[in-house]
C-alpha positions as CSV (number, residue, x, y, z in Angstrom):
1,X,45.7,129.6,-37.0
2,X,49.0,130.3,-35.5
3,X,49.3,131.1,-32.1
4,X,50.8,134.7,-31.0
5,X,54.3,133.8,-29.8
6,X,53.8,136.6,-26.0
7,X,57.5,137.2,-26.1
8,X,60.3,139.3,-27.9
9,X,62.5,137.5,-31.2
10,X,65.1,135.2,-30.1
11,X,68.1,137.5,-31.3
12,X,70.4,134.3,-31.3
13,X,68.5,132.1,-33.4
14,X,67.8,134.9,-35.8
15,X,71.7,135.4,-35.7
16,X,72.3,131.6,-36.5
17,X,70.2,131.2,-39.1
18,X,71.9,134.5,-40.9
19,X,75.4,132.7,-39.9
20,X,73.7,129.2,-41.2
21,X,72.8,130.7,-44.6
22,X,76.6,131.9,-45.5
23,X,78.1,129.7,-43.5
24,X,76.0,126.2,-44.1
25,X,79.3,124.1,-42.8
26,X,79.5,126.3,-39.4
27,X,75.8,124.8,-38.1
28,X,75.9,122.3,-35.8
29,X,74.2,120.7,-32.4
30,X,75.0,121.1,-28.9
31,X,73.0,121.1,-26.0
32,X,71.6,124.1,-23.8
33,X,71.4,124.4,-20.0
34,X,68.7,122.3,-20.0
35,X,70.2,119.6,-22.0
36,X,68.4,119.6,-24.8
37,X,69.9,119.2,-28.2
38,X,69.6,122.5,-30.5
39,X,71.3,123.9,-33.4
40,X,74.4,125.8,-32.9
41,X,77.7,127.3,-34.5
42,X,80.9,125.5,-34.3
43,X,83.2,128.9,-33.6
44,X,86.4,127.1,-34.5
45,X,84.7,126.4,-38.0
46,X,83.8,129.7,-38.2
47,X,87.2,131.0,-37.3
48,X,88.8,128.4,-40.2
49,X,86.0,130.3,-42.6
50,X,87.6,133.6,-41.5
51,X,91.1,132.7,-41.8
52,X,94.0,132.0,-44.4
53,X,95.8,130.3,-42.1
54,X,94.6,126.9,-40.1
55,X,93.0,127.4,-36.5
56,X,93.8,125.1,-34.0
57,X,90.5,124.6,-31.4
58,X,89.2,120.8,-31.6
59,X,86.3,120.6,-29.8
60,X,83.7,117.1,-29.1
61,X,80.5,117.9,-31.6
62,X,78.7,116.0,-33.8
63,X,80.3,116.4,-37.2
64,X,82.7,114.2,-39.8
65,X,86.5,114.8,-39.5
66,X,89.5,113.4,-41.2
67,X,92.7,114.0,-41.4
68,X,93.7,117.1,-43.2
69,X,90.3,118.7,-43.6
70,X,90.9,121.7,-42.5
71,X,94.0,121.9,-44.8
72,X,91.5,121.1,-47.6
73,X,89.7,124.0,-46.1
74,X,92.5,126.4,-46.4
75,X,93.3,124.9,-50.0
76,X,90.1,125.6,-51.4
77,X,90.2,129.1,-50.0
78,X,93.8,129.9,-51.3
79,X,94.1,132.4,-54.8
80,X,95.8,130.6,-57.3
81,X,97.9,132.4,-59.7
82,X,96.3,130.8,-63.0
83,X,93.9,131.4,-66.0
84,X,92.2,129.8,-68.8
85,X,93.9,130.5,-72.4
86,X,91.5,129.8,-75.1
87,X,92.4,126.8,-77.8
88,X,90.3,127.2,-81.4
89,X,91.9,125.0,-82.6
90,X,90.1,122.4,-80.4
91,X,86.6,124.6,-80.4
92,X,83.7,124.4,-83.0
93,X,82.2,128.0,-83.9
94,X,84.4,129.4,-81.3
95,X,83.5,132.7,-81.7
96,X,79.6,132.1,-81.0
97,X,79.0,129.1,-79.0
98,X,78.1,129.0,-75.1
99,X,79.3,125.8,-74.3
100,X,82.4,126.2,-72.4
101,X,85.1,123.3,-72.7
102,X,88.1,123.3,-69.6
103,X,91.2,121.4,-69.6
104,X,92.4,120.9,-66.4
105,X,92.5,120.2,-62.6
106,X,88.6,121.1,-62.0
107,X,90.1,122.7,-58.5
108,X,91.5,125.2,-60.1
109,X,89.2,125.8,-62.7
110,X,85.9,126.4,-60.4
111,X,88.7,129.0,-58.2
112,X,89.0,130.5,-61.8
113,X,85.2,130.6,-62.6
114,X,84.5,132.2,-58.9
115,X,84.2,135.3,-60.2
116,X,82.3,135.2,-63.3
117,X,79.9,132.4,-62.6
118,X,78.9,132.9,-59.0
119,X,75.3,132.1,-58.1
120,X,74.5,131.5,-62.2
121,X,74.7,127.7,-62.5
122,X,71.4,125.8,-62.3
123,X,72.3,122.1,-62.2
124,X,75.5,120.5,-61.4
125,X,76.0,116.8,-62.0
126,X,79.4,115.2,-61.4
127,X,80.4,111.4,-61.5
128,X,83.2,111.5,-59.3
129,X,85.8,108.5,-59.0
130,X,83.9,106.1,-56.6
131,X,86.7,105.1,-54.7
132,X,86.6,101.4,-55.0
133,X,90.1,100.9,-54.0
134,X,91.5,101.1,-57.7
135,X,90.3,104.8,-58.9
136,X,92.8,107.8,-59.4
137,X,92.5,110.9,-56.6
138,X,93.4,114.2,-57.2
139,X,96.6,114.0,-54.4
140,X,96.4,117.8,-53.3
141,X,99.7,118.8,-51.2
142,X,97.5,121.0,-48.7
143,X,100.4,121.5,-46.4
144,X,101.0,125.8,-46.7
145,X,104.5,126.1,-45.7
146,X,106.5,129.5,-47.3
147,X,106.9,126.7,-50.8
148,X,103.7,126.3,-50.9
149,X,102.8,129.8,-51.1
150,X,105.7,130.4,-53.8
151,X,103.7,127.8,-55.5
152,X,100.0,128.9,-55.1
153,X,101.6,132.6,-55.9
154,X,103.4,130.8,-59.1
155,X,106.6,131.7,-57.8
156,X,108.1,128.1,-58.1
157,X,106.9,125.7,-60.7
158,X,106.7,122.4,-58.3
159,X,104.3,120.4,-59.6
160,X,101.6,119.7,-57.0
161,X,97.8,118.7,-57.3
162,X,98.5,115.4,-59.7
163,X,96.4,112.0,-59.7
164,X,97.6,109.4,-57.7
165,X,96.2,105.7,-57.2
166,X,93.9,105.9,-54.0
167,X,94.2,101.8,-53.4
168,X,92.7,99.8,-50.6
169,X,96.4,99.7,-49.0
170,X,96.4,103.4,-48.9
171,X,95.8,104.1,-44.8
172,X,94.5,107.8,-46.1
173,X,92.0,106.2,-48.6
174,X,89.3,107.6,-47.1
175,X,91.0,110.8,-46.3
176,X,92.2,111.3,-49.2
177,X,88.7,110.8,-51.0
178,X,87.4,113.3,-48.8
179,X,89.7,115.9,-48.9
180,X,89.4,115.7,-52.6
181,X,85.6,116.4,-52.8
182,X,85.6,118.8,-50.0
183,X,87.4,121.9,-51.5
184,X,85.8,121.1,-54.8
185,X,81.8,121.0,-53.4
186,X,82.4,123.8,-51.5
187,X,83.6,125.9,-54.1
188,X,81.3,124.3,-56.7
189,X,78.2,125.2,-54.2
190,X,79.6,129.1,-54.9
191,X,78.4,129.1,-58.7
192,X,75.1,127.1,-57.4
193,X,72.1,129.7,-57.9
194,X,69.8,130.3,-55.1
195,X,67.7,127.8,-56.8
196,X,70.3,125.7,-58.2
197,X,70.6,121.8,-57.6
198,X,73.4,119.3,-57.3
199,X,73.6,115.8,-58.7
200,X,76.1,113.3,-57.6
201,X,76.5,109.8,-58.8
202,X,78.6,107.0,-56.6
203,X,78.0,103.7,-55.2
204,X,78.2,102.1,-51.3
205,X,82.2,102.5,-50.7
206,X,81.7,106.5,-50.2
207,X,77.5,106.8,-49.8
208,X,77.6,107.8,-46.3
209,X,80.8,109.7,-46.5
210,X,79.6,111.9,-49.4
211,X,76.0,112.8,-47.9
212,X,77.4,113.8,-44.6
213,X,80.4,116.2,-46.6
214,X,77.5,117.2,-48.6
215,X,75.2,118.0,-45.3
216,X,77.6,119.8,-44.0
217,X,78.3,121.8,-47.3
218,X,75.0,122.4,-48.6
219,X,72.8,122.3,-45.5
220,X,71.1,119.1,-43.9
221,X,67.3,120.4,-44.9
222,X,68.9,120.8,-48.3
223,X,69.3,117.5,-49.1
224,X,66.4,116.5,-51.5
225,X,66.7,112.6,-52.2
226,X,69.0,109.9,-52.9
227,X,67.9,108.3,-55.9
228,X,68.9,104.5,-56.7
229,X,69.7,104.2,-60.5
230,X,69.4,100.4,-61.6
231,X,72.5,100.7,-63.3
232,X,72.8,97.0,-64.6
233,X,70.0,94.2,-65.3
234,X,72.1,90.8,-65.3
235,X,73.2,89.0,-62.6
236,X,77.1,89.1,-62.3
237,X,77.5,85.9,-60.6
238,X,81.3,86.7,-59.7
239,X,80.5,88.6,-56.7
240,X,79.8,87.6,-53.5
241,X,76.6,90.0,-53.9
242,X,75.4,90.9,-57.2
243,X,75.7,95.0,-57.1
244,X,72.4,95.7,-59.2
245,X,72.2,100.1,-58.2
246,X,74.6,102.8,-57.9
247,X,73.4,106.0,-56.3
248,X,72.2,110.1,-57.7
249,X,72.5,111.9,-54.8
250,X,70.7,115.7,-54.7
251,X,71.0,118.5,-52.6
252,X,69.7,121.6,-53.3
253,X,71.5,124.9,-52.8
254,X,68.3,126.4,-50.9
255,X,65.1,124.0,-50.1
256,X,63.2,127.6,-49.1
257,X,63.2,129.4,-52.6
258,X,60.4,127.9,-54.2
259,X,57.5,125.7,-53.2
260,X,59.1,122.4,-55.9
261,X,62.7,122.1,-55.7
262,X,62.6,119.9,-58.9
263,X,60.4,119.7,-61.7
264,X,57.9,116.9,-62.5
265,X,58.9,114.8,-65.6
266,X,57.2,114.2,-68.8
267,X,54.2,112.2,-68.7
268,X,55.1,109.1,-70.0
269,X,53.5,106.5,-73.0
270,X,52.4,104.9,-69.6
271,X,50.8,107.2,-67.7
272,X,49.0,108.4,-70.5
273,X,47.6,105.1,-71.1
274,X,45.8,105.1,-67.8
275,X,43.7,108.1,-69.2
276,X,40.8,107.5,-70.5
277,X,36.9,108.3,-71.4
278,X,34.4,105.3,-70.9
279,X,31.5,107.4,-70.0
280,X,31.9,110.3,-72.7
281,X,32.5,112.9,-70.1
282,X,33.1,115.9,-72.2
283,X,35.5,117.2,-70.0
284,X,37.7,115.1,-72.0
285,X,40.1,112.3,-70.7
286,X,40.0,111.2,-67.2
287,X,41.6,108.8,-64.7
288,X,39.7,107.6,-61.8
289,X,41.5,108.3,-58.4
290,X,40.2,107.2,-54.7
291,X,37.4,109.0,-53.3
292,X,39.2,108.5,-49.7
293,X,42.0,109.1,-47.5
294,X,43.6,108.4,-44.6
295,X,41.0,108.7,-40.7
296,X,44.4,110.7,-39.1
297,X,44.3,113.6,-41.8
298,X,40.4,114.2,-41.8
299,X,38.1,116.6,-39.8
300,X,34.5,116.0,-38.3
301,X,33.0,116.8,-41.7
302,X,34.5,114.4,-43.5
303,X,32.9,111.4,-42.2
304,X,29.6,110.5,-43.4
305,X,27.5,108.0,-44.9
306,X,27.4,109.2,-48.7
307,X,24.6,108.5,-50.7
308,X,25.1,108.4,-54.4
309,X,22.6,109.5,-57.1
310,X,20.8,106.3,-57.1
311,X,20.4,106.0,-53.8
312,X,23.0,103.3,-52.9
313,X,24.7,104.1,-49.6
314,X,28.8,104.0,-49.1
315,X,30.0,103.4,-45.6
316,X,33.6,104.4,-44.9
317,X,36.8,101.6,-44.7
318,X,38.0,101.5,-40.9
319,X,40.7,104.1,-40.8
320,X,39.4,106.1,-43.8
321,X,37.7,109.2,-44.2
322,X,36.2,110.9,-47.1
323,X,38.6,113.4,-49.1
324,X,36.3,115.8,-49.3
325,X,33.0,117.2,-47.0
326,X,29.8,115.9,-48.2
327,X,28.6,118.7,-50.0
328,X,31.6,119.0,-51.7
329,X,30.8,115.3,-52.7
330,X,27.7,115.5,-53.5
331,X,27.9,118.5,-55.7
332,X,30.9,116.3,-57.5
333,X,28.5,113.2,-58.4
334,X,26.0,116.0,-59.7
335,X,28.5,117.4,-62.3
336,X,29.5,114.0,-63.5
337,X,32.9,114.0,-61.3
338,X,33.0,111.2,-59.6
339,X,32.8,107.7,-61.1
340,X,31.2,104.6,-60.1
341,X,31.9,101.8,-62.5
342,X,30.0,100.8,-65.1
343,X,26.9,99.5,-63.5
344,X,27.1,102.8,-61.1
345,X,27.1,100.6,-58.3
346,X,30.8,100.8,-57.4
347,X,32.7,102.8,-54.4
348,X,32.8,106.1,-55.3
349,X,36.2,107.5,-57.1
350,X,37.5,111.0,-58.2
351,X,37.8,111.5,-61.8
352,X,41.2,113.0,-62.3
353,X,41.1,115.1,-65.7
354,X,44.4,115.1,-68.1
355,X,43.3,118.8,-69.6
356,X,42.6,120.4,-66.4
357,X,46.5,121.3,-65.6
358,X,49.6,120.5,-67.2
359,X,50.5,116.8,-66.3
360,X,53.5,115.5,-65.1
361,X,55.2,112.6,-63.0
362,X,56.2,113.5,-59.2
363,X,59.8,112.1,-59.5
364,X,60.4,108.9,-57.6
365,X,63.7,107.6,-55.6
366,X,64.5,104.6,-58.1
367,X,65.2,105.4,-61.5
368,X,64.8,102.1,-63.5
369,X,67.2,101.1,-66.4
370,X,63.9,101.1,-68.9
371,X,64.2,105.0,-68.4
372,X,67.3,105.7,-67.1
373,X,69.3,103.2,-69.6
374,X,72.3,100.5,-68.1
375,X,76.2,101.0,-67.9
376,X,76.1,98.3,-70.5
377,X,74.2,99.9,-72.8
378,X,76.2,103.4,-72.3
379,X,79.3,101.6,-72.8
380,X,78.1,99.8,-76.2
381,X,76.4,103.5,-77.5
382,X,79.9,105.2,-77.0
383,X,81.2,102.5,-78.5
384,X,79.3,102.7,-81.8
385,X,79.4,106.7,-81.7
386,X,83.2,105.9,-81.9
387,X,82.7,103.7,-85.3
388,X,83.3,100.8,-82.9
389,X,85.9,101.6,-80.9
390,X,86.2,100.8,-77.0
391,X,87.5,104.7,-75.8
392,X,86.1,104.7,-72.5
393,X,84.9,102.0,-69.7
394,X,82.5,103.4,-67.5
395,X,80.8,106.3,-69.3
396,X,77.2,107.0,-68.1
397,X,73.8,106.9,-69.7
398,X,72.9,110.0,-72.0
399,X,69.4,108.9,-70.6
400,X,70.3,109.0,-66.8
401,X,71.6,112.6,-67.0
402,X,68.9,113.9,-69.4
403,X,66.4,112.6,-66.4
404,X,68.4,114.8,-64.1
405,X,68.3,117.6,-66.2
406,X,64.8,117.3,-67.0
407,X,64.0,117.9,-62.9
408,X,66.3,120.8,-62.8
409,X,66.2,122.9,-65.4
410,X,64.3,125.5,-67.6
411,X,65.1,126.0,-71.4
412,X,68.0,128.8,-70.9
413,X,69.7,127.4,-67.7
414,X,73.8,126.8,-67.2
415,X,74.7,123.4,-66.7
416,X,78.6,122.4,-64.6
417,X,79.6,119.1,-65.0
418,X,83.6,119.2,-63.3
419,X,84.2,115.5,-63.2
420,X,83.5,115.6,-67.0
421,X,84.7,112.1,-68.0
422,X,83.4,110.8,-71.1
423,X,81.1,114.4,-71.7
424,X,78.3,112.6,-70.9
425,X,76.5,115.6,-69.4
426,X,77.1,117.9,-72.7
427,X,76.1,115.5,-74.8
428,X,73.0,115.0,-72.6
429,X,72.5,118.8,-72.6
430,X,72.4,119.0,-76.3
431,X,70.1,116.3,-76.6
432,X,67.7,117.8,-74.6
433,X,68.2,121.6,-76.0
434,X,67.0,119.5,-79.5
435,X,64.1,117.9,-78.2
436,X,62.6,120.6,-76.6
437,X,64.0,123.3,-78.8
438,X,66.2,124.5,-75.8
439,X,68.8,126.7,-75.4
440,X,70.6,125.3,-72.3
441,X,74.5,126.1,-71.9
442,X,76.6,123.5,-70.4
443,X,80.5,124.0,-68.6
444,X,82.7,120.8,-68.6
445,X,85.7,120.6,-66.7
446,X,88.0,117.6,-67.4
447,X,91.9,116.6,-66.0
448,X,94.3,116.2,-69.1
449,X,94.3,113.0,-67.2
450,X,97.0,110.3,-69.7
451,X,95.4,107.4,-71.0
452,X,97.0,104.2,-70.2
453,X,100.0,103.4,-73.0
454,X,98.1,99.7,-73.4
455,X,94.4,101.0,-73.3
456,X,92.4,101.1,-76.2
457,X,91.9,104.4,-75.8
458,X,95.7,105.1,-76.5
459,X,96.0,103.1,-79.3
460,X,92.8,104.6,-80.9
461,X,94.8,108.1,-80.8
462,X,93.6,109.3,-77.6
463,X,96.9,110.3,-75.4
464,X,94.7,112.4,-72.9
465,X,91.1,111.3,-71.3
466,X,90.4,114.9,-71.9
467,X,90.9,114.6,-76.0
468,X,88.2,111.6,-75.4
469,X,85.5,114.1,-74.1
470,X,86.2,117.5,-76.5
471,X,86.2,114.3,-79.2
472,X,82.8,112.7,-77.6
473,X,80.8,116.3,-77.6
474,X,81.6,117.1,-81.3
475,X,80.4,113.6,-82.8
476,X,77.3,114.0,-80.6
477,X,77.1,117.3,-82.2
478,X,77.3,115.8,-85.6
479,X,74.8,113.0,-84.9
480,X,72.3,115.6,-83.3
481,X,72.8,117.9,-86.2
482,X,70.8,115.8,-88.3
483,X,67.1,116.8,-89.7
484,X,68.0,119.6,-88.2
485,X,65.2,122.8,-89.8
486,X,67.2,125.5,-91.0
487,X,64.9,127.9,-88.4
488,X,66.0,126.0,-86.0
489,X,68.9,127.4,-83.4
490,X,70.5,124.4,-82.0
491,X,74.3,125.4,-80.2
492,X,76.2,122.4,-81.4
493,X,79.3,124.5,-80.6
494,X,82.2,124.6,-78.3
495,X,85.0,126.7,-76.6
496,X,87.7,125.1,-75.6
497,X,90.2,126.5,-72.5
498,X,93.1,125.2,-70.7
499,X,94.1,125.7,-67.4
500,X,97.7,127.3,-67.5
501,X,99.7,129.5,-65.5
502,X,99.0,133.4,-65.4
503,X,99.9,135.1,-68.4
504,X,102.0,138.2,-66.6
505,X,105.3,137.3,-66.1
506,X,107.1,136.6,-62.9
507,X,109.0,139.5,-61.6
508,X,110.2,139.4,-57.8
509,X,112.5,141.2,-55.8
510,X,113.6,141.5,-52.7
511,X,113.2,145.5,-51.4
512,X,116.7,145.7,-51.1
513,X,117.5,144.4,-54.5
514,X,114.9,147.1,-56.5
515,X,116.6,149.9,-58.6
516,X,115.0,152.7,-60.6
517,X,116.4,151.2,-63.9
518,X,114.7,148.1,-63.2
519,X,111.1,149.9,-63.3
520,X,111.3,150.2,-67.3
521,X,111.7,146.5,-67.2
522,X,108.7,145.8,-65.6
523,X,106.7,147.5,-67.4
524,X,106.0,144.9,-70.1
525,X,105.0,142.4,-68.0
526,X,103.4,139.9,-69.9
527,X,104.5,136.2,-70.8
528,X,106.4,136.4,-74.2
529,X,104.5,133.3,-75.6
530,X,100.8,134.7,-74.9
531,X,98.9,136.0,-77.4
532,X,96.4,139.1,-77.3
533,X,93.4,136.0,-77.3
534,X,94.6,135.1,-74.3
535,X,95.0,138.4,-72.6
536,X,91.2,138.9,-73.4
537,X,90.0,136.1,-71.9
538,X,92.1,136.3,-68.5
539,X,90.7,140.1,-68.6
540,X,87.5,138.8,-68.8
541,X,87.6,136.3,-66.1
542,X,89.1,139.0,-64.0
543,X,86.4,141.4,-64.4
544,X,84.0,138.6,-64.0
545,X,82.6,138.4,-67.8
546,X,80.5,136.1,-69.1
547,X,83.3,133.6,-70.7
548,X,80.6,132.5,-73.6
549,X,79.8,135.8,-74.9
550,X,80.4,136.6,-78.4
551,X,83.4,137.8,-79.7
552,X,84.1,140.6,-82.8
553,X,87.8,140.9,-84.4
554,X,87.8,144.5,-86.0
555,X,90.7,146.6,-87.4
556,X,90.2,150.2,-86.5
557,X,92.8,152.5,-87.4
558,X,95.5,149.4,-88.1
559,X,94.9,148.5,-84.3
560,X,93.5,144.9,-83.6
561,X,90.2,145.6,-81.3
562,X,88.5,142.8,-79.8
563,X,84.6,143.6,-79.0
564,X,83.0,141.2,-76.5
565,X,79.3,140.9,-76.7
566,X,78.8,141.0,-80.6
567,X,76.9,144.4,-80.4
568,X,78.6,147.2,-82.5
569,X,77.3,149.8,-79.9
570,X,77.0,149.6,-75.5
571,X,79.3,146.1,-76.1
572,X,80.4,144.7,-72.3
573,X,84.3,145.3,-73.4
574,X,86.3,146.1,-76.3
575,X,89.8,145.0,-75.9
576,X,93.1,146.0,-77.7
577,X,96.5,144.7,-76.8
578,X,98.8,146.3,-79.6
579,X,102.2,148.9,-79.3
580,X,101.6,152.5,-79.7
581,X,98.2,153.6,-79.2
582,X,97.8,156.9,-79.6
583,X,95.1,159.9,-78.5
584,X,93.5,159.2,-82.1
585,X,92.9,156.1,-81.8
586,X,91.4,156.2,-78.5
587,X,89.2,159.0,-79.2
588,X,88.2,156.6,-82.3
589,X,87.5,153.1,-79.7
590,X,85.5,155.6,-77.3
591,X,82.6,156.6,-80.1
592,X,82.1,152.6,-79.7
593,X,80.8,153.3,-76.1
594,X,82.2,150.1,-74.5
595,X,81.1,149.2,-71.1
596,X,85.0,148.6,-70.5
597,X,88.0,149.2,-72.2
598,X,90.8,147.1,-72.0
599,X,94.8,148.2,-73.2
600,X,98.5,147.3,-72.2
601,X,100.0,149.1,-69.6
602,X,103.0,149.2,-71.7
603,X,101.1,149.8,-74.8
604,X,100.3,153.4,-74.5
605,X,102.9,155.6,-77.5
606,X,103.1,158.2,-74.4
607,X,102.3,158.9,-71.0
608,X,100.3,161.7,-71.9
609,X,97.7,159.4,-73.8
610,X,98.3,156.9,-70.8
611,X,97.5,159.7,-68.4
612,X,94.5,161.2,-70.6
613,X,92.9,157.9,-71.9
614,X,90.1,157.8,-69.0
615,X,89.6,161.5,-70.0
616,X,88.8,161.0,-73.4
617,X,86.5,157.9,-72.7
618,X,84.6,160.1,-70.2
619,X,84.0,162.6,-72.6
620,X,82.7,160.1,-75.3
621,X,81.2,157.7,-73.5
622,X,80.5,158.6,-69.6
623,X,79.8,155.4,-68.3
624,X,82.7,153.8,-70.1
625,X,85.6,152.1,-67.2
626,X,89.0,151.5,-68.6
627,X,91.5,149.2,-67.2
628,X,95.3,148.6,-67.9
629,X,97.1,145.1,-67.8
């Protein structure tokens, strides 16, 4: 029973933990007036939160620093002028698939996905580079002078953001490394839902670096475990210590949501076997578990002398106590429930029924390379999927992933994977989605990162390590696509995006330099080389669609009409791009009743139907909004 607490709510902690929840990076300790250590906000934290520009204010607290975090800050928190134009010719079933493909630097791409994936993403797992002294960074400039605006407002074209070779002679190494991951968990944590969870793979050079980033990211009591993945079996007798495990960390994006942050697994072959029935209970198959538990967790009533049913007596272990009180016991032995042995003469244990709940294994903090499969034997599948050929050296298991996705997720849940390497992580989605008939939707974001001229990648045909992954998901697709039921719904599909430059044109001028006749040039302000496909999809990231929904082509009234959301009727958007629309053909796209209703600025045969088009929709469809681009 909880005591009464006799005094008024503690405004300030109340205040904290609001400030805590949106702010998780912001906690921190300090001490009171009476010196003891509590938790507090770091104001100059919160002021960099706040702010677009960076705040000066160092301060002694307990928290990592490098240089140029708060530029990473201020770099993750800067709008980009960029979008994601789609590529079919890359894509599988383009026009129905959920599984989202994206070329390019993942910073970018999670600003992009902001909008339209916030708070939807169930499991992340990423395999970052691990920073051993020879991996590739993404060098960010995050200096924001007046260029680097122009840049980050696509007024220049300097190119910024590329990889560069983080070596052990590299005084930044560790800098750099962390100003990397920063931006990108923080804005990753964004499309997190409130239940979401994040896995994160890497090894001892970063470990402490990554879960302190991450506590301060995510929320110390968020962190759930760091799992040890036995990554190889054999010896390697080179090394002045064999390295037998990398790491899977996991954070959480809130611990207090529900009562089991992850998921039990499967029961496996093994833990089946210990069930069984020697005594023809008809309860059905049992395990026998001990009758005791610890002397520090028990009350009065639970220690006794218990007497079983024929009469034996069965005295308590020092420092035990029995797990339940005696007539709990007793009543037990009377139904059959407890067990003791053969000859009935053994210490009393609980029979632990496999029918009396759905079974499953409590996750532990090693995952073994039995379940969780070796580099080795990732490296040699890829290899054979390839018909033999060496594409990629440090892929990870399909099995290591599917473990994580098994803890995390239900059948219907968005998977982000923004490291994507090898595509791993859709292939492991897609596995899974089969086996348990699934429908699970996976995001992949990989760098069009060049493969080394003298790798075997490049000679195989591979210029780009992103051509590797779209390559690795649709041979996984093929393989998986086998004894496939023809009532079965199984997206092998994918939609492939690139990360480019914003498809309206660049028009600047100086407010002396404007002129009424320049106003007419202005007007069609869109990128000469874009098509209408990629107008849609920018529209849909700026009005924060769902980039997997299905698409519809229709021709209504020679006009080219995009429908988003298959539906012929209450569709979230119908788009059309093309010269000259007229009053008809308006009145004609409202009967569709759209949700939104997309057109050209400059696409309108008169400013009268320009001026009227919102009109019309109203009239036809009330709860219609219409946008211009």
């Amino acid at each position: 029973m909880d005591k009464l607490k006799m005094h008024s709510p503690n405004l300030t902690e109340g205040n904290i933990a609001k400030l805590a929840e949106l702010f998780p990076s912001c906690v921190t300790e300090a001490r009171d007036e009476h010196g003891k250590v509590k938790q507090a906000i770091d104001f100059d934290q919160l002021r960099q939160e706040l702010s677009d520009h960076i705040v000066e204010g160092p301060q002694e607290r307990y928290h990592l620093n490098w240089p140029g975090k708060r530029d990473a800050l201020l770099a993750a928190n800067a709008p980009i002028a960029k979008t994601l134009r789609p590529c079919r010719e890359e894509s599988v079933d383009f026009d129905n698939t959920k599984n989202l493909f994206i070329e390019g630097d993942n910073l970018e791409a999670l600003k992009l996905l902001q909008e339209t994936y916030l708070g939807k993403v169930k499991m992340i797992y990423i395999d970052p580079p691990y920073n051993t002294g020879n991996d590739f960074v993404y060098s960010d400039d995050y200096s924001v002078s007046v260029d680097d605006y122009l840049f980050y407002s696509q007024q220049s074209s300097e190119g910024k953001g590329k990889l560069v070779a983080n070596t052990e002679s590299n005084g930044r190494r560790h800098s750099d490394w962390l100003s990397m991951m920063y931006g990108r968990l923080r804005l990753a944590r964004n499309l997190l839902k409130d239940d979401g969870v994040i896995f994160l793979s890497i090894d001892d050079n970063e470990l402490s670096n990554l879960i302190k980033i991450c506590d301060e990211i995510f929320g110390e009591d968020n962190f759930i475990a760091n799992f040890v993945w036995e990554k190889r079996t054999n010896r390697e007798n080179r090394k002045v210590v064999s390295s037998r495990h990398d790491y899977v960390v996991c954070y959480c994006k809130n611990i207090y949501h529900s009562e089991r942050v992850l998921k039990q697994l499967p029961m496996s072959e093994k833990a089946l076997a210990n069930y069984k029935n020697p005594d023809n209970d008809p309860r059905g198959l049992w395990k026998s578990d001990p009758a005791t538990a610890q002397a520090g967790h028990g009350t009065k009533s639970q220690f006794y002398t218990f007497i079983a049913p024929n009469g034996k007596k069965h005295e308590l272990q020092s420092g035990r106590c029995w797990l339940y009180t005696e007539e709990t016991m007793k009543k037990a032995a009377e139904e059959g429930k407890l067990w003791f042995g053969r000859d009935g003469n053994g210490v009393p244990r609980v029979k632990t029924y496999l029918n009396d709940k759905e079974r499953g294994l409590t996750p532990e903090t090693i995952w073994f390379a039995d379940e969780a499969a070796t580099n080795e034997q990732a490296k040699n599948y890829l290899k054979k999927l390839f018909d033999g050929k060496s594409v990629f050296d440090t892929p990870k298991p399909v099995d290591l992933i599917e473990i994580a996705l098994r803890l995390s997720t239900e059948k219907d849940d968005l998977v982000l994977d923004f490291f994507g390497g090898s595509a791993t992580t859709a292939h492991a989605v897609m596995k899974l989605n089969k086996l348990d008939k699934g429908d699970r939707k996976f995001i992949i974001v990989q760098l069009d990162e060049p493969c080394a001229v003298k790798s075997d990648a490049y000679k195989n045909g591979y210029k780009k390590v992103s051509d590797i992954s779209i390559d690795r998901i649709k041979r996984a697709a093929k393989e998986l696509s086998k004894n496939i039921k023809d009532d079965e719904m199984l997206d092998l599909g994918l939609r492939v995006f690139k990360v480019d430059s914003s498809n309206m044109q660049e028009v600047y001028y100086q407010p002396g330099e404007l002129r009424q006749d320049m106003l007419s040039d202005t007007a069609n302000n869109i990128r000469p080389d874009r098509t209408p496909e990629d107008l849609l999809f920018q529209v849909l990231l700026d009005w924060g669609v769902d980039l997997s929904l299905p698409i519809a082509q229709k021709d209504i009234a020679g006009k080219t009409v995009y429908f988003v959301d298959g539906s012929d009727k209450h569709m979230a958007l119908a788009a059309c791009f093309d010269l000259d629309i007229d009053e008809a053909f308006v009145k004609q796209l409202a009967e569709y009743e759209p949700l939104r209703a997309v057109f050209r600025d400059a696409g309108f045969a008169n400013d009268s139907v320009k001026i009227n088009v919102e009109q019309i929709f109203a009239q036809k469809s009330p709860n219609s909004e219409v946008k211009v681009i």
